[in-house]
N, C-alpha and C positions, 0 to 999 in steps of 0.2 A: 779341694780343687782336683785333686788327681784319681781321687775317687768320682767324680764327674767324668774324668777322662776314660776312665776305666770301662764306664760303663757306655762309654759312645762308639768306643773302641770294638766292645760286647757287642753292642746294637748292630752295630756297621757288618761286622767279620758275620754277624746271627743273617744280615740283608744279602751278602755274599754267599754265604752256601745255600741259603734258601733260591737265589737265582740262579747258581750252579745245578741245585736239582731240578729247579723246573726246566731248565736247560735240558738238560739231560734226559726229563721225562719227556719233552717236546720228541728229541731224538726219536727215543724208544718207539712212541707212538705213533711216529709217521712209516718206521721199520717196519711196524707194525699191518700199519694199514696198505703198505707196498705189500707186505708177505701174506695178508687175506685177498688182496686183489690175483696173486699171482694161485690162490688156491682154487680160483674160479672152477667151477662143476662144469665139465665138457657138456657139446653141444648135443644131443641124443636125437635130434630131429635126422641126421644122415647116420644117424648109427653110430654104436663105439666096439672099440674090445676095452667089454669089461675086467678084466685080469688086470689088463693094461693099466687102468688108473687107477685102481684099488691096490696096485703096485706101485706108482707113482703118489698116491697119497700116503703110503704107508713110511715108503722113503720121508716125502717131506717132514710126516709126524714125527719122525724118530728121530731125524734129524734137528727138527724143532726144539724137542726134548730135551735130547743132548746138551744142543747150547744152550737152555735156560739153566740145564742141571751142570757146567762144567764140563762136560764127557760123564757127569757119572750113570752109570747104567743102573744102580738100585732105584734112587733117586729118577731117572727118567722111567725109568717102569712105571715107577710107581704116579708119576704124569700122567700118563699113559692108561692106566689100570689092565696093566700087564706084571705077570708074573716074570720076575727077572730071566728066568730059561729061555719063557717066549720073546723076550725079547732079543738077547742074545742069539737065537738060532733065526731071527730075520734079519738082523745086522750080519750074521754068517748069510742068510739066503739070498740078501739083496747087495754083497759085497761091500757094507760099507765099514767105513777106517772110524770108529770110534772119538780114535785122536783126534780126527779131523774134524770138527762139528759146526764148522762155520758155512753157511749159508750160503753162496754166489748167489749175489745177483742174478738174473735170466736163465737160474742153472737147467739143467733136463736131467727130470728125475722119473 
């Protein structure tokens, strides 16, 4: 009999973290879907500076990277398909804090 318990016990705890990740993956992929809406391609019909958002998406990418990789910079190169130098000297070129890898909301980058 407690071998019956045992295994309902299994069951249930196996029904639990399976709802925890889909949980979880719901999260991830609505972040998701908020941080591709926000990577939207400017409007070129009144013109842009282009430096300008090839600056602003570079930021994003790297930063993207970053938090998927932890802060680590081998690992987000290699996201990236950057050589870890290059990346390092546009995180030097675009000021940004490594440490710091987390995302704002509506940031301006």
């Amino acid at each position: 009999m407690s071998q019956k318990f045992g295994v309902r016990k299994l069951k249930k705890e196996t029904v639990e973290e399976k709802i925890t990740s889909l949980r979880e993956n719901a999260f991830a992929l609505i972040k998701e879907i908020r941080e591709f809406g926000s990577l939207a391609f400017a409007d070129v019909s009144q013109g842009i500076d282009m430096p300008k958002e090839v600056r602003r998406l570079e930021i994003r990418l790297i930063k993207r990277a970053l938090e998927e990789t932890n802060g680590s910079q081998v690992s987000a190169a290699r996201l990236l398909g950057l050589k870890v130098t290059t990346l390092n000297a546009k995180i030097k070129r675009y000021g940004l804090d490594p440490n710091d890898i987390s995302l704002q909301e509506g940031e301006q980058s």
